[in-house]
C-alpha positions in Angstrom: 7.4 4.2 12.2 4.6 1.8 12.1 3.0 3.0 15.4 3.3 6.9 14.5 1.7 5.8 10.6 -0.9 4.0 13.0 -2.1 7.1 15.3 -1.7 9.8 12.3 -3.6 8.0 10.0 -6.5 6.9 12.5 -6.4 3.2 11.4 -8.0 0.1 13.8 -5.5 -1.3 16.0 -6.4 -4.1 14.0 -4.4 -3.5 11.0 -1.3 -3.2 12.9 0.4 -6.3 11.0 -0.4 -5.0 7.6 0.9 -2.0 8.8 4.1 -3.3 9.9 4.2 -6.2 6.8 4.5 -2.3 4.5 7.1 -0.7 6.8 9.4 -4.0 7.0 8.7 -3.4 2.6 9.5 0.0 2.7 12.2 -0.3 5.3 14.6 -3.3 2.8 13.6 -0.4 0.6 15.5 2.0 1.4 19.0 3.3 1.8 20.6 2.9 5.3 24.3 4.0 6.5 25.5 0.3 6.9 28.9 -0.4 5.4 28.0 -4.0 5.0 25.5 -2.6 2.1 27.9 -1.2 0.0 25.5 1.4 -0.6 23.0 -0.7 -1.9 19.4 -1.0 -0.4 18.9 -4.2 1.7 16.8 -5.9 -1.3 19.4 -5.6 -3.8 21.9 -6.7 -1.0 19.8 -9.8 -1.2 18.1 -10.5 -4.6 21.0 -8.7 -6.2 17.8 -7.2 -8.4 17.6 -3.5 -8.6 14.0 -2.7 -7.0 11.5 -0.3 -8.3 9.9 1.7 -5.5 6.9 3.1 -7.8 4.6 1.2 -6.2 5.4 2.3 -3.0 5.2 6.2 -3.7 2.2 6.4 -5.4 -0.5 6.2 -2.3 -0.1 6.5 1.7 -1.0 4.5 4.4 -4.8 4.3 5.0 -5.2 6.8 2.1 -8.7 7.2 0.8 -9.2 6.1 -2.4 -12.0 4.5 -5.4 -11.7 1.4 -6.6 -13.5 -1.0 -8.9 -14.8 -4.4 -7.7 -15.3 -7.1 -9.7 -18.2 -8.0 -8.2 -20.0 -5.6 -10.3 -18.4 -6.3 -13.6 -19.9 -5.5 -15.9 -21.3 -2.2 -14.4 -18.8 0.2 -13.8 -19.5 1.3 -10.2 -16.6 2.9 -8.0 -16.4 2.6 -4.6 -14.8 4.0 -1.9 -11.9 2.1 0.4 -8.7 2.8 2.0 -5.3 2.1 0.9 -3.5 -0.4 3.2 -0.3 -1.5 1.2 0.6 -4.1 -1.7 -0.7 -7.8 -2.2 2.2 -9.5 -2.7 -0.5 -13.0 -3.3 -2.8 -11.8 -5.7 -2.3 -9.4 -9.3 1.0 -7.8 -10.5 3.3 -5.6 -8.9 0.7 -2.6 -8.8 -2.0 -4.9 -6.8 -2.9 -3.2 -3.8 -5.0 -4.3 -0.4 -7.7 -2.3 0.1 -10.2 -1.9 2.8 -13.8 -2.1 1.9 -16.6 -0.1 3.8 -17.8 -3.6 5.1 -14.2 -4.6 6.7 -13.3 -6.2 4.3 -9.6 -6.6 2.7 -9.8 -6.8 -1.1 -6.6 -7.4 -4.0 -7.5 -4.5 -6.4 -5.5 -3.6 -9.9 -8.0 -0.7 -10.4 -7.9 2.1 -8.5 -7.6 5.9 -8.5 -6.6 8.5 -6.2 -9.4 10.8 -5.1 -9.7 14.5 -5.9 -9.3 17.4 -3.5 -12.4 18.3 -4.0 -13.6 14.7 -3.4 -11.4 14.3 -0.5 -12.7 16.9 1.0 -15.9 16.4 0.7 
């Protein structure tokens, strides 16, 4: 899964363990056919919390997307970057990684899916 998201998506081989960091997330997401389970996704197996897998539906891997640095507060100035999963060490459950036109791997609450006609532009 993680190599296939990695050639579709056109992502640097060096992003491979942020990659495979989301699969292992969206894997303990999901429903598998072990008995063990008790049909029950591995993370409620475990935390015996019932998960909410929002956050995980709402962008794809290396999705383009705009996002507002705080660097800029208080101008209101999107930018563009690509989606590369959650931060789990920075902002609430919504807080995702994002790649920055400079390399760089920012925590970001605010950000927005582009339009089509955006996108395809």
């Amino acid at each position: 899964m993680t190599n296939t998201a990695m050639t579709k998506s056109g992502a640097p081989l060096c992003l491979w363990d942020i990659r495979l960091e989301l699969h292992g997330l969206i894997w303990s997401s999901i429903a598998h056919d072990i008995d063990a389970l008790n049909d029950d996704v591995p993370n409620t197996a475990v935390s015996g919390n019932t998960l909410d897998i929002s956050h995980l539906c709402e962008l794809s891997w290396y999705e383009w997307l705009w996002y507002h640095d705080l660097v800029d507060f208080p101008e209101d100035k999107r930018k563009l970057g690509q989606w590369l999963g959650l931060s789990h060490n920075y902002g609430n459950v919504m807080c995702a990684c994002v790649l920055a036109a400079n390399g760089q791997i920012l925590s970001c609450t605010t950000y927005s899916l582009l339009s089509v006609a955006n996108h395809n532009s």
